[in-house]
N, C-alpha and C positions, 0 to 999 in steps of 0.2 A: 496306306497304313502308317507310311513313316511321317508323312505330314500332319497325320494324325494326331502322333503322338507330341510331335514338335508344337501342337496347336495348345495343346494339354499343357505341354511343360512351361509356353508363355504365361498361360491363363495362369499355374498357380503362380509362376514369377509376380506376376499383378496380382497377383490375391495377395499375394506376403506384402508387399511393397504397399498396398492400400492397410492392410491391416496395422504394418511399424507407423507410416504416416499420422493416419487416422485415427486409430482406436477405435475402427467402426468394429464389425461382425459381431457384436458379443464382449469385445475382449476391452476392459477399462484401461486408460491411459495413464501406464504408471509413471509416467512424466510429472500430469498433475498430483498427484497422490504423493510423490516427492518436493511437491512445493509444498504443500500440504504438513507434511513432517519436518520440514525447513522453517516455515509458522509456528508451528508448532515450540519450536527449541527456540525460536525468537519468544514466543509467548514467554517462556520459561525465566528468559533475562528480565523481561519488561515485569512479572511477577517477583521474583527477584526484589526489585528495586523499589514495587509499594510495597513489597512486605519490610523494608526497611524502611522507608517514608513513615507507614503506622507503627514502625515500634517504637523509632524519634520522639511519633509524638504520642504516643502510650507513655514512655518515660521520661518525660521534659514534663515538667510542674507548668510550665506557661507551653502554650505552642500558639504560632509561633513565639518566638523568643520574644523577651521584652526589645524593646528598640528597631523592630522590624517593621521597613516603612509597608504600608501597604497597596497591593499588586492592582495595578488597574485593570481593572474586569471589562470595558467598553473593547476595546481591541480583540481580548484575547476568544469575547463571546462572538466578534463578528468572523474570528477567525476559524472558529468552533463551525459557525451556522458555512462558510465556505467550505471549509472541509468534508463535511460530513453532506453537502448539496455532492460537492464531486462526485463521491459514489454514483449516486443517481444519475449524474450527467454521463457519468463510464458506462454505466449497465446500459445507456441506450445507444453509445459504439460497440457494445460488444454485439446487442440485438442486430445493430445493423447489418453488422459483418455474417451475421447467421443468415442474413437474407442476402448476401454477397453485394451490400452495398458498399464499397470501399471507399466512396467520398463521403458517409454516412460515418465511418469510420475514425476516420481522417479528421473531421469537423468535428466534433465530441471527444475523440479523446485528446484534439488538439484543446478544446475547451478546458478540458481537462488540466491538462499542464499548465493554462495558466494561470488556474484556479490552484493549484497548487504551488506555482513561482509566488503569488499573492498571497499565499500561505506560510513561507519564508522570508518574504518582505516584509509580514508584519511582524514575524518572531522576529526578524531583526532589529526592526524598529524599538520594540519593546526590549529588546538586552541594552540598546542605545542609550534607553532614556530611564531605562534601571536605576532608581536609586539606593541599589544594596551591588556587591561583589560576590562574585565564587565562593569567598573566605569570611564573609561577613558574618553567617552562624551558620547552622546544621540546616537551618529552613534554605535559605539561598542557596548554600552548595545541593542540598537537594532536589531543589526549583530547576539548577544548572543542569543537574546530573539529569533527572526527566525529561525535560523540554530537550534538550542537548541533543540526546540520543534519539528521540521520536524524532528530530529533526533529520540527523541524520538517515532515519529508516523514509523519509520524506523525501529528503534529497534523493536515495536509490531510487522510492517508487518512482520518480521522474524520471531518471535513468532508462525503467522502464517502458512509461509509456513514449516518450521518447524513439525510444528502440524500434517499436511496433511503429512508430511512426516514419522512423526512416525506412523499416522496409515494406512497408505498406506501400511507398513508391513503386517498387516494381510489382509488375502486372501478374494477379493470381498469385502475388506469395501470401495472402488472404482469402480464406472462400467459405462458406458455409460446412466446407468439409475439414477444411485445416486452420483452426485460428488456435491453438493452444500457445501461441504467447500471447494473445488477446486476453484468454484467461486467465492466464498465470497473472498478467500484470492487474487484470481486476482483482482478482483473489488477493493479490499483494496489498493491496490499495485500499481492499475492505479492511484489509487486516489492521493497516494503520490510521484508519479512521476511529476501528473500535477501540485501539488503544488510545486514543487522543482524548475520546469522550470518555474513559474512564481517568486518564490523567488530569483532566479540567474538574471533572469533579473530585478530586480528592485536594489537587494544589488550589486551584481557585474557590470554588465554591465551599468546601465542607472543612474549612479553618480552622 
């Protein structure tokens, strides 16, 4: 009877211990739902900042400003068409990992990073060969102030997948039961994709 009971009191031990891990039985992973709200309040700044972009240029008689050299689009579009491929190339390490393939993992979202290191290099390039400054008018420092900050939420998500990459080295710290920084770092990643494509169309494209 006593062994009995002892058998019971492992079992729900492993039941708790699967269910904080996992988020299996029914119960949603407020982990991710807290990235989710963390997006969210990031969304809030990055909104922020075109709603200041369109008022500039709601109340400026010229926009951009007269004298503002004009942005080369070649770069910025190929930098557009890389970014926004990553997603796609993420979503099939994170499949992989659901099927506990962990060099599937590894491969894809290593592709990943350096589709986004290549996504930095070119923002770089183009601040390089800028021919406007920070202070040159209300267009540039706002150019600055967009690109800037998206950059920076770029550099994190590499952080990220990054992260997953380093411990994706040890054995089963990924499995079709446990990847929630797999997703967290895709979900991050979406995140800053879709703000990318709506900051290229408002600074580049829609003048």
């Amino acid at each position: 009877m006593q062994g009995s009971t002892l058998e019971d009191s492992q079992l729900s031990v492993n039941y708790h211990q699967e269910t904080v891990e996992h988020g299996h039985h029914g119960h949603p992973d407020h982990r991710l739902f807290g990235v989710v709200l963390f997006l969210v309040a990031e969304s809030s700044i990055f909104l922020g900042l075109f709603a200041a972009f369109l008022f500039y240029r709601t109340m400026l008689p010229v926009w951009p400003p007269a004298g503002t050299p004009e942005l080369e689009l070649t770069l910025p579009t190929i930098n557009t068409i890389i970014l926004v491929s990553s997603s796609f190339v993420m979503h099939i390490g994170q499949k992989a990992i659901k099927q506990n393939n962990n060099a599937g993992l590894q491969l894809w979202f290593g592709i990943t990073a350096l589709m986004g290191i290549i996504f930095l290099c070119g923002q770089g390039y183009e601040y390089y060969h800028a021919e406007f400054g920070l202070t040159t008018n209300v267009f540039t420092s706002a150019f600055y102030a967009l690109t800037g900050f998206h950059g920076l939420h770029v550099t994190f998500g590499l952080v990220l997948i990054l992260s997953v990459l380093w411990r994706s080295r040890q054995k089963d710290h990924y499995s079709s039961q446990s990847h929630f920084g797999v997703e967290a770092a895709e979900l991050y990643w979406h995140f800053v994709d879709v703000v990318w494509i709506i900051l290229f169309l408002l600074v580049y494209i829609l003048r």
